[in-house]
KETIKE-708262 format. One record per residue (C-alpha): residue in three letters; x, y, z. Coordinates in pm, whole numbers, padded with zeros to 5 digits, always signed. Example, Ala and Ser with C-alpha at 12.3 -4.5 7.8 and 13.67 -1.06 7.14 Angstrom:
BEGIN
ALA+01230-00450+00780/SER+01367-00106+00714/
// end
This chain:
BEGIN
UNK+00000+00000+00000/UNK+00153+00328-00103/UNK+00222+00582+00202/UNK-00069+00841+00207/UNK+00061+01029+00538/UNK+00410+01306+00451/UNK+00538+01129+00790/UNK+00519+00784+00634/UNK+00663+00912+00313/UNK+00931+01029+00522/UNK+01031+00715+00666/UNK+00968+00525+00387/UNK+01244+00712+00231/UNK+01472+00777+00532/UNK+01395+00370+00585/UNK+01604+00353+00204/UNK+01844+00508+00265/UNK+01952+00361+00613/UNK+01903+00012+00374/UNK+02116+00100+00131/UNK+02362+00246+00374/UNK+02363-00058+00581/UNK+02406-00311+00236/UNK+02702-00063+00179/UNK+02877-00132+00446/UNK+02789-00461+00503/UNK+02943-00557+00181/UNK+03215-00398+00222/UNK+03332-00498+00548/UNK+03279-00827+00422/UNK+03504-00824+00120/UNK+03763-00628+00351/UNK+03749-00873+00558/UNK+03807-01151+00333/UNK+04139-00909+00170/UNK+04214-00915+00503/UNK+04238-01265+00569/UNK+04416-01324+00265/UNK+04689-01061+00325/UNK+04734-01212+00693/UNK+04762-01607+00532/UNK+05040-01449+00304/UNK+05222-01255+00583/UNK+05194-01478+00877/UNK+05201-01841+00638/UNK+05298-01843+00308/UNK+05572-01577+00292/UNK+05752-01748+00570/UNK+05694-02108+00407/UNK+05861-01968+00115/UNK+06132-01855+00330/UNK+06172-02168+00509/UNK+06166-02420+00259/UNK+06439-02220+00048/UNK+06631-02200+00334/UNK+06546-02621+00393/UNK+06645-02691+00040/UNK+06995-02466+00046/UNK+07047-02641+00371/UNK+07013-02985+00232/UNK+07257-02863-00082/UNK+07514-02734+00194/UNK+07465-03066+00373/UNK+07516-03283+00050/UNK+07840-03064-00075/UNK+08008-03042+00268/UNK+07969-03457+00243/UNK+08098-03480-00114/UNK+08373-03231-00078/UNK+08538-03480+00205/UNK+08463-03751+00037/UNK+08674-03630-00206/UNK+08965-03443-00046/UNK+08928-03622+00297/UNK+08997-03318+00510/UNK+08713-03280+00780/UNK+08713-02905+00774/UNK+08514-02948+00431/UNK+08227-03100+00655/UNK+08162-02765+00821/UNK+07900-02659+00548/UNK+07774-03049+00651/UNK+07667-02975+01014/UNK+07580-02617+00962/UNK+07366-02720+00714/UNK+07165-02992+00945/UNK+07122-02713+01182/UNK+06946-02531+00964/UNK+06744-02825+00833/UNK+06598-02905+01123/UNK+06542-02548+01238/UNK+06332-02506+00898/UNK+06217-02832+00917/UNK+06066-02730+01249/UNK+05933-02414+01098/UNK+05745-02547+00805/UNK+05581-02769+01046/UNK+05456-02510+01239/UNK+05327-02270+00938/UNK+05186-02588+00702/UNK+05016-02751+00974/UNK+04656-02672+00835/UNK+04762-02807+00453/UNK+04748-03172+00442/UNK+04973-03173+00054/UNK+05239-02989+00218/UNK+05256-03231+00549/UNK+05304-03502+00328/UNK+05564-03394+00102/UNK+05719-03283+00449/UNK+05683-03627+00567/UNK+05862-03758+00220/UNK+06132-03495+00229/UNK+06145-03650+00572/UNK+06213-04027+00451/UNK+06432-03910+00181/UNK+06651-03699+00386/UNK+06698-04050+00618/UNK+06762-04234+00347/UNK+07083-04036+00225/UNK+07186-03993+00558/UNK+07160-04369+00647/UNK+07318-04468+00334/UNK+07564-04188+00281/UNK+07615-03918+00509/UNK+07629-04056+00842/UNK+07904-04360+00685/UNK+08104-04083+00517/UNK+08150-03890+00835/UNK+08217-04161+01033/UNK+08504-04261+00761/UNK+08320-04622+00712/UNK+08294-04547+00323/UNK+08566-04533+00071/UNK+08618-04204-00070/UNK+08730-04182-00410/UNK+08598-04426-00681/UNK+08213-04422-00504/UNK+07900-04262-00661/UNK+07929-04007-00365/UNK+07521-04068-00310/UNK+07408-03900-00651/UNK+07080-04105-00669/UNK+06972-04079-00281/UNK+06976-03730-00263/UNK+06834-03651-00605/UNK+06574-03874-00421/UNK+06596-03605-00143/UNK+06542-03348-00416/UNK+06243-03405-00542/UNK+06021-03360-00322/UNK+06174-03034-00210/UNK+06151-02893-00515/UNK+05745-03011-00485/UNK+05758-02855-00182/UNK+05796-02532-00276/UNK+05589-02530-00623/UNK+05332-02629-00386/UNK+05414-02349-00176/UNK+05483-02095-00450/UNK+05133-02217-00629/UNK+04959-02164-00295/UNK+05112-01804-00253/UNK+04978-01718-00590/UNK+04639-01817-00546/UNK+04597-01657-00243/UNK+04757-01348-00369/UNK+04531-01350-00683/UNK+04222-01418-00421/UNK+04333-01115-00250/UNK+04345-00934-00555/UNK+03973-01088-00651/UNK+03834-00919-00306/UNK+04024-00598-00316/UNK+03860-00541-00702/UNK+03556-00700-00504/UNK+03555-00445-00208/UNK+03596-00148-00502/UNK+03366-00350-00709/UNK+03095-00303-00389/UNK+03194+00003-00310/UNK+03170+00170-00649/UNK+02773+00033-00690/UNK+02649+00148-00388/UNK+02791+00444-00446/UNK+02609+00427-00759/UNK+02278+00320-00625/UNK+02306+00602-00372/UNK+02310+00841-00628/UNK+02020+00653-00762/UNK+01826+00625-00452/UNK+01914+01021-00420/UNK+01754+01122-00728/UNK+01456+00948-00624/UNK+01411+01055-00310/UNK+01433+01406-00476/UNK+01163+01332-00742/UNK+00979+01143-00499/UNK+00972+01509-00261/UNK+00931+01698-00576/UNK+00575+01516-00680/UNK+00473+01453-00333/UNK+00525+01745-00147/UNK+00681+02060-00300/UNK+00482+02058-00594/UNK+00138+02030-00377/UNK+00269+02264-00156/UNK+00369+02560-00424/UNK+00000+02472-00553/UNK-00125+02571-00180/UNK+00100+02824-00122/UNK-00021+02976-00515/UNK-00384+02910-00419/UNK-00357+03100-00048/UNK-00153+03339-00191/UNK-00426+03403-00532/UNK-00693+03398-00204/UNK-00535+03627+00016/UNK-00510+03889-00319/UNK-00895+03897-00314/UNK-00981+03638-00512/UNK-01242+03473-00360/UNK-01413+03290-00563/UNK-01090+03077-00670/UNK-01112+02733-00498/UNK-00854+02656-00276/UNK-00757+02253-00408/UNK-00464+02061-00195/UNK-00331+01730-00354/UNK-00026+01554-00194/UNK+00017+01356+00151/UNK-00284+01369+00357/UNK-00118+01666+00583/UNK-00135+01889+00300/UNK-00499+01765+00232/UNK-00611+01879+00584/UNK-00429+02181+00563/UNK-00606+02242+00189/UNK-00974+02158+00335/UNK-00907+02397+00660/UNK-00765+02674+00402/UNK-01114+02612+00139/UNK-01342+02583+00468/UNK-01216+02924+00566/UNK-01233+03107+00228/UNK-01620+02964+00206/UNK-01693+03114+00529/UNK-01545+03421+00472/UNK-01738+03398+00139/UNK-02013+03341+00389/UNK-01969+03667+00612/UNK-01930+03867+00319/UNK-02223+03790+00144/UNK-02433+03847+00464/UNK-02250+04135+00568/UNK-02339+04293+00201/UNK-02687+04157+00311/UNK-02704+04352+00647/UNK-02560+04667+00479/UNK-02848+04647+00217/UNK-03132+04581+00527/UNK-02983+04868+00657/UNK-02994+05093+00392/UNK-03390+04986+00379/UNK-03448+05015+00648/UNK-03366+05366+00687/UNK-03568+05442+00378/UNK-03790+05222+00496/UNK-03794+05403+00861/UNK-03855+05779+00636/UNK-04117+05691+00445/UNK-04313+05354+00489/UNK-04271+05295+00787/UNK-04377+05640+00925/UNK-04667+05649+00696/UNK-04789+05304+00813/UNK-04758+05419+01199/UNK-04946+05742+01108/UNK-05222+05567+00901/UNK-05228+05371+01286/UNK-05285+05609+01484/UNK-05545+05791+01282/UNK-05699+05459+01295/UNK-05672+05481+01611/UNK-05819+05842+01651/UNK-06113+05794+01414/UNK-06248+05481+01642/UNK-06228+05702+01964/UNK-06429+05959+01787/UNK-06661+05694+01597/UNK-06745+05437+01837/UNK-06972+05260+01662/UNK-06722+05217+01406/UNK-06477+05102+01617/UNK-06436+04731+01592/UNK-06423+04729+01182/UNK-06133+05026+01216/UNK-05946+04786+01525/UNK-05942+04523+01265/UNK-05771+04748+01024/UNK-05538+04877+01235/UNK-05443+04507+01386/UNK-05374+04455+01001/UNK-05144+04738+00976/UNK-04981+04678+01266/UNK-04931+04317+01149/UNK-04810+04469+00809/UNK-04528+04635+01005/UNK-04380+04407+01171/UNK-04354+04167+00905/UNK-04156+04425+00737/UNK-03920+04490+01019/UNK-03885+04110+01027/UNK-03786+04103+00662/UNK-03608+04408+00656/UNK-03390+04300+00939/UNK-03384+03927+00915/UNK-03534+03802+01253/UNK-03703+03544+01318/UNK-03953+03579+01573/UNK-04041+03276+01851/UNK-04406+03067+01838/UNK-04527+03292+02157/UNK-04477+03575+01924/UNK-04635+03445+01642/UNK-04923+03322+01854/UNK-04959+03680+02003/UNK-05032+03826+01677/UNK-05293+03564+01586/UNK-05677+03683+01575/UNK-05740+03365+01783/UNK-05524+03275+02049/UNK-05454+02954+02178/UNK-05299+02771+02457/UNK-04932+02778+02422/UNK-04733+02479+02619/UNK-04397+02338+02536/UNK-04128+02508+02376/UNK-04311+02810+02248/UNK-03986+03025+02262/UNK-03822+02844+02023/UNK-03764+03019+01653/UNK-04131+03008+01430/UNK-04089+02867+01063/UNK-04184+03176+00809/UNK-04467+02852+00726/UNK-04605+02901+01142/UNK-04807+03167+01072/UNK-04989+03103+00748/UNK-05085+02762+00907/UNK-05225+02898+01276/UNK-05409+03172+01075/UNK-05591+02963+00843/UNK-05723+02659+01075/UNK-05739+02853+01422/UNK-06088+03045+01297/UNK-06213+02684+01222/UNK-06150+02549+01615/UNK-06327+02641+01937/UNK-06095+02704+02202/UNK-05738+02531+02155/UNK-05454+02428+02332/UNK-05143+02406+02134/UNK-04822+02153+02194/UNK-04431+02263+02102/UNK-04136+02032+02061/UNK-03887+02055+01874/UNK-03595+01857+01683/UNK-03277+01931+01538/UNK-03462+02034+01235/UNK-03818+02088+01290/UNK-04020+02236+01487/UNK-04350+02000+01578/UNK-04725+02109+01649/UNK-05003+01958+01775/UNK-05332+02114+01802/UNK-05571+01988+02043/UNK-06007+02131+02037/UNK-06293+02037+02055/UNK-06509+01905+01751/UNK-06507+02232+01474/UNK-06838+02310+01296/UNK-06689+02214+00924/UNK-06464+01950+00984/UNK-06440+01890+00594/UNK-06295+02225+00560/UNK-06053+02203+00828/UNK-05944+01909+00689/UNK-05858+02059+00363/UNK-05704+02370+00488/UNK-05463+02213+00706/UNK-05412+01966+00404/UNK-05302+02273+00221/UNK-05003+02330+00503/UNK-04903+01940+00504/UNK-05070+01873+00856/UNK-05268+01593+00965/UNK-05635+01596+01130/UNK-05734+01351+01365/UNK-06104+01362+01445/UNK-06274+01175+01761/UNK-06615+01250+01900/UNK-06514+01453+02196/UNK-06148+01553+02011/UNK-05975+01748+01681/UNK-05600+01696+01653/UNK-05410+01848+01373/UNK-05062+01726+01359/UNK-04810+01987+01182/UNK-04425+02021+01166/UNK-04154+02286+00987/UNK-03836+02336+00961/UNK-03604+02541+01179/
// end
């Protein structure tokens, strides 16, 4: 599932990079290691094997000349090379041991070198020195220590093909290490240039298209949407930026609205207004001077007081409560419940059209959420056919008993 959240994004990529970083120097360490290793078997093993069996095979040759040259002259000082030389056998002997104990080809050939060396000593060497051979007119021991020559000279190609294996091995894991070394640096700069496009589509492009969008907003423009794309951060922050451009869409358009009401309304407070409370009180003054025309001119003037403040309510947008709206009403009924909660415009029209119809009412209030709810409660009307109809006209419901009339109605807040 692809990261949605910039945070995840983040280590997602950071996650990468520690990967990558950690392959790097895993495989490097490794084929360092193994150079390593090589390098030490060459300086601690083979180099001195070399150096030991040369000096083992020029030992052997001192040995074998020191033997041949008394053999032929008979004076013993000629056998100094002879015991100098066993000395140093056995001291290289001793070494190549020590070095080749972990190569099973070279312990053998030791072992050989070993027999061989016994052999010419047995048969030769030891006699000669001891004077129990004739000296002149012999073989002097050419075929035991050719014998004895052999396998030193396996010895050290053995040796010498060992040192240049490892060597080239060491070579192989050097060009290895660089090898390594060289391609993670290469995927690095790989992984780099991703991460970089990756940041470029995911989160600075979306957030120069914010930054344009608040800044295009901010200018004035406010009708241009504000439209965040990216990492569900910059989403958020888009919707909270768009949410608050709409309102203040919102506050302007009713803040134009109140400047207009109040620009009516002062006309409306010279001229209409004042007319409509003057035609009032003359109606007012002509029913105290005409009684018996009084009730037809109260009428009129509940009218044109009625006519006012439905204006005031329109020009100033409020919205009065169901006490108020019953207060007004030619017929008054019994208010319970929650009659000071706001009256739908619709209230009014209803109560004034199926009140007349009712004897003496008691009216119910609830509300919702949304709507306002009213239930009507009289006694039997005199037309209950036209009740019925004129509350079918306002979507209410009658209910007719023989002692009861309930009319069911509801609007919205």
């Amino acid at each position: 599932m692809r990261p949605s959240t910039l945070r995840w994004r983040v280590y997602v990529l950071v996650g990468a990079v520690l990967a990558l970083l950690l392959v790097t120097v895993a495989s490097t360490s490794l084929a360092r290691l193994r150079t390593s290793d090589y390098n030490s078997l060459l300086r601690n093993t083979l180099r001195p094997a070399q150096a030991s069996s040369a000096v083992l095979a020029k030992a052997y040759v001192d040995m074998e000349t020191g033997v041949r040259g008394y053999l032929l002259s008979g004076e013993t000082e000629l056998l100094a090379p002879y015991h100098a030389g066993r000395e140093a056998a056995e001291d290289a002997r001793s070494s190549l041991g020590t070095l080749l104990v972990d190569d099973p080809a070279a312990i053998r050939q030791l072992r050989t070198i070993d027999s061989a060396a016994a052999e010419w000593e047995r048969t030769l060497a030891t006699p000669a020195v001891l004077g129990t051979v004739a000296r002149p007119g012999t073989t002097l021991g050419q075929p035991q220590f050719d014998a004895l020559r052999t396998p030193l000279a396996g010895l050290q190609q053995h040796i010498d093909q060992r040192t240049a294996s490892t060597v080239q091995s060491s070579i192989n894991a050097s060009s290895a290490a660089t090898m390594v070394t060289v391609l993670c640096a290469a995927l690095a700069l790989l992984c780099g240039l991703i991460i970089v496009v990756l940041l470029q589509r995911s989160l600075v492009r979306p957030v120069n298209h914010l930054v344009a969008d608040v800044r295009r907003v901010s200018g004035g423009d406010l009708s241009h949407r504000v439209a965040a794309t990216g990492p569900d951060e910059l989403i958020k922050l888009g919707q909270a930026v768009e949410s608050m451009r709409e309102r203040i869409l919102s506050e302007s358009s009713r803040a134009a609205r109140l400047a207009e009401s109040d620009r009516i309304a002062q006309d409306l407070g010279s001229t209409t207004i004042r007319d409509l409370f003057g035609i009032s009180l003359a109606l007012h003054s002509a029913a105290a001077r005409n009684p018996s025309a009084a009730p037809a001119l109260a009428a009129v003037t509940a009218d044109v007081d009625r006519v006012v403040r439905e204006i005031r309510t329109k020009v100033f947008n409020t919205q009065r409560t169901v006490q108020e709206v019953v207060t007004d009403l030619p017929t008054v009924p019994t208010v319970s419940g929650a009659a000071d909660s706001p009256a739908p415009p619709t209230l009014e029209p209803f109560l004034r059209d199926v009140l007349p119809l009712l004897p003496p009412a008691t009216m119910a209030v609830a509300t919702t959420e949304t709507t306002v709810d009213v239930t009507i409660t009289s006694g039997a009307p005199e037309d209950p056919t036209e009740l019925k109809e004129r509350a079918g006209d306002h979507a209410a419901t009658v209910t007719n008993t023989p002692e009861h009339t309930v009319i069911e109605w509801s609007g919205p807040l």
